[in-house]
C-alpha positions as CSV (number, residue, x, y, z in Angstrom):
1,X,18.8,34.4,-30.3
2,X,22.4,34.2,-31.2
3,X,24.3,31.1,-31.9
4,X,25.9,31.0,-28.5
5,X,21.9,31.0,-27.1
6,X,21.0,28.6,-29.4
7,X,23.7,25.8,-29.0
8,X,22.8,25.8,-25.4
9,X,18.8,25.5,-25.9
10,X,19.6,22.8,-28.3
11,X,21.8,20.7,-25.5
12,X,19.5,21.6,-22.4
13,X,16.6,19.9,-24.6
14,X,18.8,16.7,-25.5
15,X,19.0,16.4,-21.9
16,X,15.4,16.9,-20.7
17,X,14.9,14.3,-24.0
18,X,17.4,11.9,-22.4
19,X,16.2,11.8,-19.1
20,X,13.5,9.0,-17.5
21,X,11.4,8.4,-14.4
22,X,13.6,7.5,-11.6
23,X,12.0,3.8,-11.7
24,X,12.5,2.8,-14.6
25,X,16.0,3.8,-15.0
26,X,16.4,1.6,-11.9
27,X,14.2,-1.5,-13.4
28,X,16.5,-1.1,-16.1
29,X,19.7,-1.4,-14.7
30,X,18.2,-5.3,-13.5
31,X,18.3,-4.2,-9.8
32,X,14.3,-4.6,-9.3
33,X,11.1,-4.4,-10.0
34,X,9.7,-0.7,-11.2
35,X,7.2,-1.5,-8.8
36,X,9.6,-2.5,-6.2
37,X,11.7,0.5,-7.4
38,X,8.5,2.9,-6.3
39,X,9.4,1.5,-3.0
40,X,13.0,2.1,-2.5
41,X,12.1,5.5,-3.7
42,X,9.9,6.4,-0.9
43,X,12.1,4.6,1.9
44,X,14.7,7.0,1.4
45,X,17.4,4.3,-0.5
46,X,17.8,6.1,-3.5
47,X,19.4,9.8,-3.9
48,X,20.3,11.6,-7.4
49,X,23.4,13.6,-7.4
50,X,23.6,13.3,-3.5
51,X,20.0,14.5,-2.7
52,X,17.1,12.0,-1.7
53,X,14.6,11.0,-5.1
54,X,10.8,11.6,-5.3
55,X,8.5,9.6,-6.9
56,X,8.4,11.2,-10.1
57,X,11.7,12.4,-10.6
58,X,13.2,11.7,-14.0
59,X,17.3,11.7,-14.4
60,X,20.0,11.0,-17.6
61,X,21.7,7.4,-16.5
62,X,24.7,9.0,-18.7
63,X,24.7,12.1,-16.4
64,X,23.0,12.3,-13.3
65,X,24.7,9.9,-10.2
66,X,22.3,7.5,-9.3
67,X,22.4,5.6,-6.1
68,X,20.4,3.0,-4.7
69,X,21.4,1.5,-1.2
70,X,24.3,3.8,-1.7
71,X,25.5,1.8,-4.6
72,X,26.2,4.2,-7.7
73,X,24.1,2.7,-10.8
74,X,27.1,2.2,-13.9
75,X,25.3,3.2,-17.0
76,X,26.3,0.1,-18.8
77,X,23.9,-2.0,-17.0
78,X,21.0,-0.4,-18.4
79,X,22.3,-1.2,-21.6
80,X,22.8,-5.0,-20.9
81,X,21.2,-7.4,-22.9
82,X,17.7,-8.9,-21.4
83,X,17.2,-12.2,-20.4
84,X,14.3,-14.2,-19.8
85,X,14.2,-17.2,-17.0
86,X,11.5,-19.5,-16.4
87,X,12.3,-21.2,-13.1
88,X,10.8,-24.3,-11.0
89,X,10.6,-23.0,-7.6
90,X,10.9,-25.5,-4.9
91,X,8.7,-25.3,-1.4
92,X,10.8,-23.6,1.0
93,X,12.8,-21.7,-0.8
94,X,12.3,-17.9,-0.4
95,X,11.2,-15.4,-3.4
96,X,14.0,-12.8,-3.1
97,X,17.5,-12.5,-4.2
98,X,19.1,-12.1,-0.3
99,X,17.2,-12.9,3.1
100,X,18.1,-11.6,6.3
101,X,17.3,-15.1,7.9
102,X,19.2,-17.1,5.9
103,X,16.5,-19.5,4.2
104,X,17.4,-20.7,0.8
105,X,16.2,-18.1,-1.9
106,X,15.9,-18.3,-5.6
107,X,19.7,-16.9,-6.3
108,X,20.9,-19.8,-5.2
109,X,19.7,-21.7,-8.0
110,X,20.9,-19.0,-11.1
111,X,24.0,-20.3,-10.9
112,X,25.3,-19.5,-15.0
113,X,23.3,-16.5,-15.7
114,X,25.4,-13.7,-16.4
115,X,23.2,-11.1,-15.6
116,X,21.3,-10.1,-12.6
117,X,17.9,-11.2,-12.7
118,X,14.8,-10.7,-10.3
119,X,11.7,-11.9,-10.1
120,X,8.8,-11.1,-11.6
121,X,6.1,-10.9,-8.6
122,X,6.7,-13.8,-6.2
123,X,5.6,-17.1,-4.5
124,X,5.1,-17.9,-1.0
125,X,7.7,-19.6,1.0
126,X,5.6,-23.1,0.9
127,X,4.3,-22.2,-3.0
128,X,5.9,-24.3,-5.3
129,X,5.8,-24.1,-9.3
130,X,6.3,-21.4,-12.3
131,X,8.5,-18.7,-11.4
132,X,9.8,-16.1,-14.3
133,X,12.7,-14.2,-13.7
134,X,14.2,-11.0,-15.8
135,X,15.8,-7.9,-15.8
136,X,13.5,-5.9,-18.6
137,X,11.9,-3.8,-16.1
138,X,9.4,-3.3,-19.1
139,X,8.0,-6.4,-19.4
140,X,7.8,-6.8,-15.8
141,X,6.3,-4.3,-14.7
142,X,3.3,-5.1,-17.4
143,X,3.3,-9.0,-16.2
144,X,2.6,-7.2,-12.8
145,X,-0.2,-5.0,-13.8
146,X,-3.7,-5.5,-12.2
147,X,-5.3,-4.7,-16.1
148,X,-3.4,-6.6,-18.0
149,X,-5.6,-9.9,-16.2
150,X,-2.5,-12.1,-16.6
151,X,-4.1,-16.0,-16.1
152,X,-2.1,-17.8,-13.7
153,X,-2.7,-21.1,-13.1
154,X,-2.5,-23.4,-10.0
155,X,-2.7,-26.7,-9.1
156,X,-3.9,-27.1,-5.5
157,X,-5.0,-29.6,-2.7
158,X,-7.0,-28.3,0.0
159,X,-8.7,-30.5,3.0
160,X,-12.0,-32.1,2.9
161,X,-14.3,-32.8,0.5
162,X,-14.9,-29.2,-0.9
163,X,-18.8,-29.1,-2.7
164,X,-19.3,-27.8,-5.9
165,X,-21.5,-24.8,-3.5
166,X,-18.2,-23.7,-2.4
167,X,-16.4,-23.8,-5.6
168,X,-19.0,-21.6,-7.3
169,X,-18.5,-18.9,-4.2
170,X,-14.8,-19.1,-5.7
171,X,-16.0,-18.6,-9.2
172,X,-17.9,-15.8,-8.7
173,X,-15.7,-14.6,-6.2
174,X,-15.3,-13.4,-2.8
175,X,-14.9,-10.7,-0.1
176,X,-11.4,-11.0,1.4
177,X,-9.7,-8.1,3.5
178,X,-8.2,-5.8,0.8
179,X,-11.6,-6.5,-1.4
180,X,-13.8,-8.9,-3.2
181,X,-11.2,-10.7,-6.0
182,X,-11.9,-11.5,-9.1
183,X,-13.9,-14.6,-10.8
184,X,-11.3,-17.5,-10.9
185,X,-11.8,-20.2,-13.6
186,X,-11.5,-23.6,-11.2
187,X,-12.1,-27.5,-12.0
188,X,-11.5,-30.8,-9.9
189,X,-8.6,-32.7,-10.5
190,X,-10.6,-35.9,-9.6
191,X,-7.5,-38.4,-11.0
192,X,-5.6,-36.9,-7.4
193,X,-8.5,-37.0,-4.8
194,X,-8.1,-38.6,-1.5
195,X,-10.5,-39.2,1.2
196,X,-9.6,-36.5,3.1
197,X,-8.1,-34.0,0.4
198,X,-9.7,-32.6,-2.8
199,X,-7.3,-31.5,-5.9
200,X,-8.2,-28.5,-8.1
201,X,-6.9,-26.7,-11.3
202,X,-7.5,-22.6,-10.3
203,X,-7.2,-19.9,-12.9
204,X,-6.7,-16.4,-11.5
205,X,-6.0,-13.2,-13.3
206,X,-4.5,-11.2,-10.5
207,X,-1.7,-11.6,-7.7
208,X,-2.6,-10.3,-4.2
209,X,-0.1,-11.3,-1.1
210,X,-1.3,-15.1,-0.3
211,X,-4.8,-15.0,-2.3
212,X,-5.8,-19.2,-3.4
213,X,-4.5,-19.5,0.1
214,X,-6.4,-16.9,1.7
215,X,-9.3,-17.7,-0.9
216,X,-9.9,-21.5,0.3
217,X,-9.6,-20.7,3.7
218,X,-12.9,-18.3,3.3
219,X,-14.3,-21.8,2.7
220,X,-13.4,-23.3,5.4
221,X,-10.6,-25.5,3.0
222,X,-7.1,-25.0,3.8
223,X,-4.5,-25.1,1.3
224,X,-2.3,-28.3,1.9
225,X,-0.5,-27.9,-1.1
226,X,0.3,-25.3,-3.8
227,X,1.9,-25.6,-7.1
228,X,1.9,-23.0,-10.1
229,X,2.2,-24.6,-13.5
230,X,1.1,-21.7,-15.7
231,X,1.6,-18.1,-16.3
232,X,-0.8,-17.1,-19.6
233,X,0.2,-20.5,-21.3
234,X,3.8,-20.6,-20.5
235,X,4.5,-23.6,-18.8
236,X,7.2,-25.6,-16.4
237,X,8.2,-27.8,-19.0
238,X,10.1,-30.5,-18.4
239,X,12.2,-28.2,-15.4
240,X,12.5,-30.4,-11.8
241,X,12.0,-27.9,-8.8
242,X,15.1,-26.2,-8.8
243,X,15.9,-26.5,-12.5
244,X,15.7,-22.8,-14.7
245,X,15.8,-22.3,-18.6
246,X,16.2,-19.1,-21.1
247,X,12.6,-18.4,-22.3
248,X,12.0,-19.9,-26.1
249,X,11.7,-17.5,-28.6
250,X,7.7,-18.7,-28.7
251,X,7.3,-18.0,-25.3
252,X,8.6,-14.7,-25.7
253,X,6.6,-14.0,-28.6
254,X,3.0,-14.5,-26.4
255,X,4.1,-13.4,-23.5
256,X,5.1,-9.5,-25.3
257,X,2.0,-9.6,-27.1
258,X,-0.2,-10.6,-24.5
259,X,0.9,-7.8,-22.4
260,X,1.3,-5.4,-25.3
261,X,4.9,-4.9,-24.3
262,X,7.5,-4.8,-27.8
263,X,11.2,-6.4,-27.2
264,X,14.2,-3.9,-28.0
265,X,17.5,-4.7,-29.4
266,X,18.8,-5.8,-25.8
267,X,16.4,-8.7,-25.8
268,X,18.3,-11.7,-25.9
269,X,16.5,-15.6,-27.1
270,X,19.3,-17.7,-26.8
């Protein structure tokens, strides 16, 4: 092979070395999720160099043209520094960035954050509590992870006097529509009982679409109230709904190891 040859093997394998899954590039650049990302990718809202993606694809951020929602991706914003947001969510307020119906969302209350954020998984509409918020699609996207058994804990008041014959149907866990969930670590919170409500501390280690709600009413014990106060001992602090705060280099430190993700020279503890 002659020099000529050779120079051009040498930069065609810098490239392929260069390149990542479409995904990830696009977690990244803080725009969403790499989960959420999977999505776009199969709607049709992302192309590479004018052509529709795949799931699979890999791309250079420094090369290829990158477009999601027909918004080119700059290069620089995978490069930004990462931030890390713990934020009180109030009820009513909506777990997205933008909504169509114009219901409050969690943007509204970033206000001072220089970078664009998103969260990591989401609480319903009437859910209240621990929200994190990043843009390491990394670290997210190992939060997110069915095996990594995150523990997320809840505070929660559901109607009636629920019996400890119920609760253990919880602990063992139980047959819902997508599946039986997991065994959920759950005690009474007998200093907030009523007559006619019960309160309960709820440990779960996964995140389906509505699932404490979805699990109570399977016991005939609607969810009056929701809160999230934990997310693997991360807590809300002294945040008020509607109040955020940078992660502490502490919190950082267990939440990386826990999910066995390392922090990069971007990763910013203010």
């Amino acid at each position: 092979m002659n020099k000529k040859n050779s120079n051009y093997v040498t930069i065609a394998i810098q490239q392929i070395l260069m390149e990542e899954r479409l995904q990830k590039i696009i977690a990244s650049s803080g725009i969403t999720s790499r989960r959420k990302a999977e999505e776009m990718i199969l709607e049709g809202r992302v192309t590479v160099n004018g052509k529709a993606a795949v799931i699979g694809m890999k791309a250079d951020i420094e090369r290829d043209h990158i477009k999601v929602d027909g918004k080119l991706i700059n290069p620089k914003a995978a490069n930004q520094r990462r931030v890390y947001i713990k934020f009180n969510k109030p009820d009513e307020v909506v777990t997205t960035l933008t909504d169509p119906e114009g219901r409050a969302t969690v943007a509204d209350y970033l206000a001072g954050i220089g970078e664009r954020v998103y969260p990591v998984g989401r609480l319903d509409y009437h859910t209240e509590g621990l929200l994190l918020l990043t843009n390491d699609g990394d670290l997210a996207f190992a939060i997110l992870h069915p095996a990594k058994k995150i523990p997320k804990t809840y505070h929660v008041k559901v109607k009636g006097e629920i019996t400890e014959a119920s609760l253990d149907k919880l602990r063992r866990g139980v047959r819902l529509e997508d599946g039986m969930t997991m065994p959920a670590e759950i005690k009474r919170l007998k200093s907030k009982d009523t007559v006619s409500n019960t309160w309960l501390e709820i440990i779960i280690y996964e995140g389906r679409k509505r699932q404490i709600r979805r699990m109570f009413t399977y016991v005939k014990h609607p969810v009056a109230k929701l809160k999230r106060v934990a997310i693997n001992g991360i807590t809300l602090g002294n945040l008020k709904p509607g109040q955020w705060a940078y992660m502490t280099q502490d919190e950082l430190h267990t939440i990386f190891k826990e999910v066995g993700v390392k922090p990069d020279r971007r990763t910013h503890v203010p």
